[in-house]
N, C-alpha and C positions, 0 to 999 in steps of 0.2 A: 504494500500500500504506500509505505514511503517513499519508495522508487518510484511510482506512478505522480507522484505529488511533486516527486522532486525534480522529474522529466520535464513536465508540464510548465515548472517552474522556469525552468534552461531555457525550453521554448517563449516564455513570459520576457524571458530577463534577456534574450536576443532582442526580443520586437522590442523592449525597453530601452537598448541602444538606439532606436529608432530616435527615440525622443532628445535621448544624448547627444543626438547628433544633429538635432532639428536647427543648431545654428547654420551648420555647414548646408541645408535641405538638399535632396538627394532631387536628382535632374528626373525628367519624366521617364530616359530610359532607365534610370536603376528605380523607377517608381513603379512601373509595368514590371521588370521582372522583379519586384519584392512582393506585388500582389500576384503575379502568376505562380512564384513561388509558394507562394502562404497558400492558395487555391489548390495548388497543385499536392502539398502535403497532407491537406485535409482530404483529397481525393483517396491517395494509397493511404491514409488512416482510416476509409470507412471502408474501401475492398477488402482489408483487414479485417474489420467488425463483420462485413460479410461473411468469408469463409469462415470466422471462429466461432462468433456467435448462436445462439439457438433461442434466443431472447425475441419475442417476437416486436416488441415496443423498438428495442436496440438497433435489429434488420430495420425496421423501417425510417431508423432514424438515419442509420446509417445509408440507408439508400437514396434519404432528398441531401446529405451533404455531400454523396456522389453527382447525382442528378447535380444539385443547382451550383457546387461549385465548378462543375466540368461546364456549364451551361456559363457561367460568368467568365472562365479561362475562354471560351470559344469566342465568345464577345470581344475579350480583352485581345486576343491572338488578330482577331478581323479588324480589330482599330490600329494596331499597330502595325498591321499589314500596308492599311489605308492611306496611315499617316507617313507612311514608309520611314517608319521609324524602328530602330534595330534596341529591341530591351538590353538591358547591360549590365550583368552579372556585377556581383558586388559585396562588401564584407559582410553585409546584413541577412542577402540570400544567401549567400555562402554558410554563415550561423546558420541559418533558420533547418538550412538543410541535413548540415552535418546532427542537430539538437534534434531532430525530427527522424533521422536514423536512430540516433540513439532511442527515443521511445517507441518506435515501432520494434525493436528488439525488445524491448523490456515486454510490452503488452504483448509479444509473440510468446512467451515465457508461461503465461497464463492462460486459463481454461476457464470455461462455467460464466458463474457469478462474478469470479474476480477479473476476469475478462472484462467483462462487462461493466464493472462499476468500474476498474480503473480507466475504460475507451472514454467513456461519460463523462467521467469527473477530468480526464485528458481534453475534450471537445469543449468542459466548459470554461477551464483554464486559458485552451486558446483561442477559440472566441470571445471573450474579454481582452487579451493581450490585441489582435489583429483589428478587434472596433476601435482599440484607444488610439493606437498605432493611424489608424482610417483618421479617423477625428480628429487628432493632434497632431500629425506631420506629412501622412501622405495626403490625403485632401489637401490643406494648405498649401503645401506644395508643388502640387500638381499647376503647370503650367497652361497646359492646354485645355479649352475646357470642354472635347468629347472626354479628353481621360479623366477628366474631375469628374463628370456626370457619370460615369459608368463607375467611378470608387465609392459617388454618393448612393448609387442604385446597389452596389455591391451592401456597403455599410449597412443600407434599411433589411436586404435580405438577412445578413450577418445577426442583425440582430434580433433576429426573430430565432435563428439560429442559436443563440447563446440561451435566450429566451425558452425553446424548446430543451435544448441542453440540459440547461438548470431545473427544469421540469422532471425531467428523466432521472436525472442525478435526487432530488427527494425521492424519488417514489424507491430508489434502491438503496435507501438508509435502512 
């Protein structure tokens, strides 16, 4: 359990550099790939809840952050196609990535219940990390404003997500 807290946490306290660094703001392409990143990590963390799980609340939950994050990365992928603008790898996705391996190992580690309550209590640690992140420096910084309006349509879904989340996370106390 404490390794699942503590994971979450890694992942909390990269997108927390975010904010660290909100002097220097991060250009629109290292802003596209720090959200295509984060979208992309919550993808392979609910294929994850997929195969492992047997929770049926869990599966379903895990299948709209498959669905609507791969649904936002498809979006994000089309704007920057459009805009012909190339995302830009960067220390934040670089963390977010390497943090995001590391708990997908941990939560591979686990079966059942503890499965399940540590994906959960994982989803809702990072969704609060990646809305404050939305809200406090990438929105703001976002220079263009198709990619602002698609961080803002991200954030509203996001937070229904955290919202859901946190929902799931009481009912497995």
């Amino acid at each position: 359990m404490l390794k699942q807290i503590f994971g979450a946490a890694l992942i909390a306290a990269s997108l927390g550099t975010i904010s660290l660094a909100a002097d220097a703001k991060p250009t629109d392409p290292q802003i596209a790939h720090i959200a295509y990143t984060a979208g992309q990590i919550d993808v392979t963390a609910a294929e994850q809840a997929l195969k492992k799980s047997k929770n049926a609340e869990v599966i379903e939950f895990a299948k709209t952050m498959e669905r609507d994050h791969k649904a936002v990365n498809d979006q994000a992928l089309a704007l920057v196609k459009k805009l012909k603008v190339t995302p830009e790898d960067n220390k934040i996705s670089q963390s977010l990535s390497a943090q995001a391996s590391k708990e997908l190992k941990t939560l591979e580690a686990l079966d059942g219940a503890a499965f399940d309550k540590a994906y959960v209590e994982n989803e809702v640690a990072y969704h609060k990390s990646v809305n404050s992140a939305l809200s406090t420096v990438l929105i703001p910084s976002a220079q263009n404003k198709e990619l602002k309006s698609l961080l803002e349509t991200g954030l509203t879904l996001f937070k229904q997500h955290q919202m859901h989340a946190e929902h799931l996370a009481s009912m497995m106390k």
